[in-house]
C-alpha positions in Angstrom: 135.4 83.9 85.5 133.7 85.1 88.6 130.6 86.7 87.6 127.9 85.0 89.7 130.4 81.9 89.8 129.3 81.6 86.2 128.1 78.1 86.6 128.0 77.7 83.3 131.3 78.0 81.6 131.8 79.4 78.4 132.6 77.1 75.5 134.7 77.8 72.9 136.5 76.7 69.8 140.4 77.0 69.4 142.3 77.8 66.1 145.8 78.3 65.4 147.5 79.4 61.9 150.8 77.5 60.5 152.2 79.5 58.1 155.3 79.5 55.7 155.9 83.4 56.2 155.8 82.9 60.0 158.7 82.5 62.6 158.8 79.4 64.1 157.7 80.7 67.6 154.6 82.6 65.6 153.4 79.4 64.1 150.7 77.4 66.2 151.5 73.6 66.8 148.7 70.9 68.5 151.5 71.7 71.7 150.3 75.4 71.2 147.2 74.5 71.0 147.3 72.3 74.0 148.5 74.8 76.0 146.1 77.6 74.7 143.4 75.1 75.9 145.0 75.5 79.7 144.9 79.2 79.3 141.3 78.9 78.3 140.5 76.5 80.9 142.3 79.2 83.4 140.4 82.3 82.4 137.5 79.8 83.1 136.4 78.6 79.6 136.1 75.0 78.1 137.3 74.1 74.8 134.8 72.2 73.0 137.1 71.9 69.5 140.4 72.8 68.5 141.2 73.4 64.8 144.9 73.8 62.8 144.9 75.4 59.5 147.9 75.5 57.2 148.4 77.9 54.3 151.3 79.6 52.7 150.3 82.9 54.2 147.4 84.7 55.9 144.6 85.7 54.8 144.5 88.9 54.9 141.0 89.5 55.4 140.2 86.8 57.0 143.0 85.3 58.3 142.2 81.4 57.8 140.1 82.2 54.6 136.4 82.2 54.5 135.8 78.3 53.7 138.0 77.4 56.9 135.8 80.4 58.4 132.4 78.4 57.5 133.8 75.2 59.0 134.5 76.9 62.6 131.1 78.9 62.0 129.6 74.6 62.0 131.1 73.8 64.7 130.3 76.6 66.5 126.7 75.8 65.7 127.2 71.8 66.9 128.5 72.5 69.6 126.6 75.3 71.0 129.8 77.4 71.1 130.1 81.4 71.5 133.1 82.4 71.3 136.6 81.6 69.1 140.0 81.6 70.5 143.2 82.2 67.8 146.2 80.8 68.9 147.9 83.4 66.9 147.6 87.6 67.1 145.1 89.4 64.8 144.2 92.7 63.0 141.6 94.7 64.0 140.2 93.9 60.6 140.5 90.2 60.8 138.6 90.4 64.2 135.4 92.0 62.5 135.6 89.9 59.5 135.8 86.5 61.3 133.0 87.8 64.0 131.0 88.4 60.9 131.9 85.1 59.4 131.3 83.0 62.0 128.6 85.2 63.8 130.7 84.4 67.7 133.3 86.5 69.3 136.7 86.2 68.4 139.4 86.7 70.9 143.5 86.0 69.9 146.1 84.4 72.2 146.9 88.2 73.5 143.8 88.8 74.5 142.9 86.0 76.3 146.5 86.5 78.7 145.6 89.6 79.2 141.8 88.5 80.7 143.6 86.1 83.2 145.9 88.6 84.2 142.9 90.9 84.7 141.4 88.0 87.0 144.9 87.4 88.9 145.8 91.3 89.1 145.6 91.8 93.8 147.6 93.8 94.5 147.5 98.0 93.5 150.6 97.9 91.5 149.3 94.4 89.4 145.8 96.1 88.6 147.8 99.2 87.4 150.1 97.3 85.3 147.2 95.3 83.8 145.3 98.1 83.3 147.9 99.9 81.2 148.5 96.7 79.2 144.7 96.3 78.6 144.5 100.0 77.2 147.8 99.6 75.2 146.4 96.8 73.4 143.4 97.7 73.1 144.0 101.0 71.5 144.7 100.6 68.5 141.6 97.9 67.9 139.4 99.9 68.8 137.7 100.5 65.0 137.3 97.1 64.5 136.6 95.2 67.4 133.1 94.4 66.1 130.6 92.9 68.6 132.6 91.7 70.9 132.8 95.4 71.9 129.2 95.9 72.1 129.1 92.9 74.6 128.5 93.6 78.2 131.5 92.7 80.9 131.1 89.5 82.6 132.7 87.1 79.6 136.4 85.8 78.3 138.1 88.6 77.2 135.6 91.8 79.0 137.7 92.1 82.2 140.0 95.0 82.6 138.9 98.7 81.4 135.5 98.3 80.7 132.9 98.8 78.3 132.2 102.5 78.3 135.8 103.2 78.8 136.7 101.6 75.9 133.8 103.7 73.9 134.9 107.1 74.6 137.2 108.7 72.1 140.7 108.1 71.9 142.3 111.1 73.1 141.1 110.2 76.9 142.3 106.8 76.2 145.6 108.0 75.7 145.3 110.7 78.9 144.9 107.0 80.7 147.6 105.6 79.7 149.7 108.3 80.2 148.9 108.4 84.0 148.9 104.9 84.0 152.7 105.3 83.3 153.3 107.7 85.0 151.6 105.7 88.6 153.9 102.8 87.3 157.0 105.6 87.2 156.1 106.6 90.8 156.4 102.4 91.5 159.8 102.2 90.1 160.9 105.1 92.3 159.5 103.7 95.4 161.5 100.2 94.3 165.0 102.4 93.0 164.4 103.5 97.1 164.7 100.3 98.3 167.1 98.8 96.0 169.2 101.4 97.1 168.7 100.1 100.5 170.1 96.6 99.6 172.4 97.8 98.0 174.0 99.6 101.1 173.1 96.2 103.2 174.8 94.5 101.1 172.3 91.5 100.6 172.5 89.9 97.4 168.9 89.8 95.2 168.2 86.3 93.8 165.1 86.4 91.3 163.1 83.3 90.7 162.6 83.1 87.2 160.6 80.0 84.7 157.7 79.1 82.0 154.5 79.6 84.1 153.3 77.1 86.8 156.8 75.5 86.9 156.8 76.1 90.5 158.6 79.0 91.5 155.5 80.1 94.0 155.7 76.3 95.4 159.6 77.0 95.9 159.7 80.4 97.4 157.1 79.2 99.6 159.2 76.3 100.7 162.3 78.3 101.4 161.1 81.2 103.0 157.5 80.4 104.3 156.4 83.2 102.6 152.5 81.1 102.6 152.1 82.8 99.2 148.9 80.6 97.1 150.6 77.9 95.0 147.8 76.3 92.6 148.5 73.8 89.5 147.1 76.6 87.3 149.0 79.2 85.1 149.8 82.4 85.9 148.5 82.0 89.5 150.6 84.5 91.2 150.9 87.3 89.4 152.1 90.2 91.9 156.3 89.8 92.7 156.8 89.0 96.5 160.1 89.3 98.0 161.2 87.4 100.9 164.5 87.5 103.1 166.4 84.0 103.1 168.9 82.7 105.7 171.0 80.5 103.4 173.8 79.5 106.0 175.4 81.5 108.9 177.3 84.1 106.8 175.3 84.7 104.2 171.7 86.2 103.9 169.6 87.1 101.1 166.6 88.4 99.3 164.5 85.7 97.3 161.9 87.6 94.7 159.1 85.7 92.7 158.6 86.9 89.7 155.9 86.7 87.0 155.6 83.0 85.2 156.4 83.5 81.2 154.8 82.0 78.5 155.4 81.3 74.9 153.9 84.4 72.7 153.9 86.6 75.6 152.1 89.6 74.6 154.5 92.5 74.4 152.0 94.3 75.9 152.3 92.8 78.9 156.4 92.7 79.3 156.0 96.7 78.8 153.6 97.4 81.4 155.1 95.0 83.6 158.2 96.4 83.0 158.4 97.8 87.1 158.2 94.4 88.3 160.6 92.6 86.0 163.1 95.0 85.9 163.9 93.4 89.3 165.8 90.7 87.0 168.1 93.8 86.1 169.6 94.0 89.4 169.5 91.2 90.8 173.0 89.3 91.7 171.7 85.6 91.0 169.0 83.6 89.0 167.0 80.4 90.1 165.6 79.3 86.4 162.9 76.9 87.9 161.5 74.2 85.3 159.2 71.8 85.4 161.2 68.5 85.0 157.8 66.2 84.2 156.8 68.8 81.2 156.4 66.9 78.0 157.5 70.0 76.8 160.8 70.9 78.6 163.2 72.0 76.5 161.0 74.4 74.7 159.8 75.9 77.6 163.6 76.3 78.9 164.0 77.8 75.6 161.6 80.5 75.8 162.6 81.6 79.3 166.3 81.5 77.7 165.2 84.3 75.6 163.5 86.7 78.1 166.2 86.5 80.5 168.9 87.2 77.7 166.2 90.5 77.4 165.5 91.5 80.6 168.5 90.3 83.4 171.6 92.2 83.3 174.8 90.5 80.9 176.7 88.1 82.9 174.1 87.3 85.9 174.8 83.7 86.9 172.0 81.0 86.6 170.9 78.1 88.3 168.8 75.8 86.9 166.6 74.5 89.0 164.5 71.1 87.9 161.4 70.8 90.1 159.1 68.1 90.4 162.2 65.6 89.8 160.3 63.5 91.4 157.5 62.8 88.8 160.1 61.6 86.4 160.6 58.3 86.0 164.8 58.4 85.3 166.1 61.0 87.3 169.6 60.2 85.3 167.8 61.6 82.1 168.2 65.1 83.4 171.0 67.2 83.0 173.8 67.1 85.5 176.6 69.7 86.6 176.9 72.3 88.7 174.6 74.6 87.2 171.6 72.0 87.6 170.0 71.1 90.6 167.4 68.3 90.4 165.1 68.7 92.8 161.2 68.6 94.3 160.2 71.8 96.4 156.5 70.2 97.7 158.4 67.3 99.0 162.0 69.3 99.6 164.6 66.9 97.8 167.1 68.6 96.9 166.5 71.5 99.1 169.4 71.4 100.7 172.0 71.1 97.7 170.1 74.6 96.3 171.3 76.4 99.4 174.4 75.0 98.5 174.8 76.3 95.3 173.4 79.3 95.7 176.1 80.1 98.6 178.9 79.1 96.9 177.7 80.9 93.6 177.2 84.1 95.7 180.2 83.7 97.6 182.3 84.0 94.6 181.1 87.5 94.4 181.0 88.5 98.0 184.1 89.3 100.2 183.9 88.2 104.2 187.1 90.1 105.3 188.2 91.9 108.3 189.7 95.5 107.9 191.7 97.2 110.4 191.2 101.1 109.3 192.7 104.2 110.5 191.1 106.9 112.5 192.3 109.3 109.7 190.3 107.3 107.6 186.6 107.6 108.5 185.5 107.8 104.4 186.5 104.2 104.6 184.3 103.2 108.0 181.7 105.4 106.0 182.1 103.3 102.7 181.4 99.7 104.8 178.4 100.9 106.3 176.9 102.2 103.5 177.4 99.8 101.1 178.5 95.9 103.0 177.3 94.3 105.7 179.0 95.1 108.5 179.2 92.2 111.3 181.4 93.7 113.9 183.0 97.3 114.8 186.1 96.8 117.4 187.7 100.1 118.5 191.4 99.4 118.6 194.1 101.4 120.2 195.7 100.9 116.2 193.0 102.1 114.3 188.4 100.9 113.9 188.9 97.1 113.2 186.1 96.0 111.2 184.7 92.6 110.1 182.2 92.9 106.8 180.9 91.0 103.6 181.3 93.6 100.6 180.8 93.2 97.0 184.0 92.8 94.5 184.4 96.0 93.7 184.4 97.8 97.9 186.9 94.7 98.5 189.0 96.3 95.7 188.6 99.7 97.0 190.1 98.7 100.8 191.7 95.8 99.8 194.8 97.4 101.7 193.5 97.2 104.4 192.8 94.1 104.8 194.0 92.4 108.3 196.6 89.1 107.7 195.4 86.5 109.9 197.9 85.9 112.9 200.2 83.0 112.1 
């Protein structure tokens, strides 16, 4: 909320939906609730009440039903309110009829995601992908989004498009989009380009990946110096930043950030940011990083679980990485094994067992060998400089000796010739 500073923030009530018909992860919970008062907070809101209905099902006009509708309409009134939050998504028509109900404007969890992002978006690429996510969900609302589209910008929920965007007809909306994607197209090029480049220098990808604000900013930061911002807020970087990382003498790599997730993350969103996190897809290793203090661990490791079962290629390895170890009172109450590193990045405990495990994860799939290769066999020289990293060429009177890191399947390839240490 930066409209001239907005010194006063706007208030509003929050209310969430448990229903029997609904999936557990679609029902909202005081925890979802909580945590939809952070997002508020974030987008630059303060919650002044937070109500949880239960019912069987939905309302179907209404979503709550009108008599729950009256009571938020009260408190609206007592508390000099303007605007309602749902923790849960709605219908174009359940927008309008709870705006009329309750005379405020009515925003779902989707929508309000979507107005931090808007705030967050820096970089070309993040305003692009926002944009298209803004359109794609606004698209099909736009016959009942009731007076909080005849509001002017400036409020929760108005970033992104705009108004008089959003009023023309739908046809242009679409021609937006569709150029929208096909910008986002030309980005996934541009990054197929340089992954192609890594690929042929052969340095490994690790992707940092966890719930937002679990630190990964604070831990790429602390690795690399990349100086990136690092704020106790959600979804405070939003734009991927990739960084090379010495780990140890023979082995170097590239460490990406990636966008924080989030329970009930809009689908919207995962689509349109599909440029940036298909950088999970390729790369060789996984940091999960989780906030060892949250009250609300294991669900939040559970979430993350899910997306990166969706988005990172079968088989990637893992690391689980839990930060702020140092906030919690009995380090021995966290899990322990290979696989999980307890750790603080601000302070740097544990920093030094990370590198550890990421080398010898990596190193399981990389080969350091020396080759001694024919002169009748330049496709093989060719094949190492394309697609290892190549550490020293010797011309020999016996053939091009050659010492390189290569990836499983090159090692395979010229496994014969591989030179026999001297006894």
């Amino acid at each position: 909320m930066q409209q001239n500073d907005r010194v006063k923030a706007e208030k509003a009530i929050l209310v969430g939906l448990s229903a029997d018909c609904f999936r557990p992860e679609e029902n909202a919970t005081d925890e979802s609730l909580d945590e939809l008062e952070a997002l508020l907070e974030t987008a630059g809101g303060i919650c002044e009440a937070k109500v949880l209905q239960n019912r069987h099902t939905p309302d179907p006009h209404s979503f709550i039903g009108e008599g729950k509708a009256q009571e938020v309409r009260t408190l609206l009134e007592s508390t000099g309110a303007t605007l309602v939050v749902f923790d849960n998504d709605l219908s174009p028509s359940q927008i309008r009829a709870l705006e009329e109900l309750t005379d405020a404007t009515v925003l779902d969890r989707s929508a309000l995601i979507l107005d931090i992002f808007a705030q967050r978006a820096k970089t070309a690429e993040g305003r692009l992908q926002v944009e298209l996510a803004q359109y794609q969900y606004l698209l099909p609302k736009l016959s009942g989004m009731g007076t909080s589209m005849s509001r002017l910008g400036g409020g929760i929920g108005t970033r992104g498009p705009g108004e008089t965007k959003l009023e023309t007809d739908r046809r242009h909306i679409r021609e937006r989009i569709t150029r929208l994607q096909a910008e986002l197209d030309e980005v996934r090029r541009v990054r197929a380009t340089q992954r192609e480049r890594r690929v042929k220098n052969s340095m490994p990808v690790v992707a940092l990946v966890g719930y937002t604000n679990a630190g990964k900013s604070t831990l790429l930061n602390a690795l690399t110096g990349a100086g990136i911002p690092a704020n106790d807020r959600l979804f405070d970087t939003l734009d991927t930043t990739t960084r090379r990382l010495k780990v140890s003498d023979h082995l170097e790599i590239l460490l990406s950030d990636t966008v924080g997730f989030i329970a009930k993350l809009p689908h919207h969103l995962i689509e349109a940011f599909q440029a940036t996190l298909e950088e999970l897809q390729y790369a060789d290793l996984l940091l999960h990083v989780i906030d060892a203090s949250d009250p609300h661990r294991e669900a939040h490791i559970e979430v993350v679980d899910r997306l990166i079962d969706k988005l990172a290629k079968p088989g990637v390895p893992v690391l689980r990485c839990y930060n702020k170890a140092d906030l919690v009172g009995d380090v021995s109450n966290l899990p322990i094994g290979e696989k999980n590193i307890p750790m603080c990045a601000r302070s740097g405990i544990g920093m030094d067992e990370l590198l550890t495990r990421i080398e010898e994860t990596l190193t399981g799939q990389l080969h350091r060998a020396v080759f001694l290769l024919p002169y009748s066999d330049a496709g093989a020289l060719a094949q190492l400089h394309e697609q290892a990293q190549v550490l020293r060429v010797d011309y020999l009177p016996e053939g091009v000796e050659v010492e390189a890191v290569c990836r499983e399947e090159l090692f395979g390839r010229l496994k014969r010739f591989v030179k026999e240490p001297e006894a």
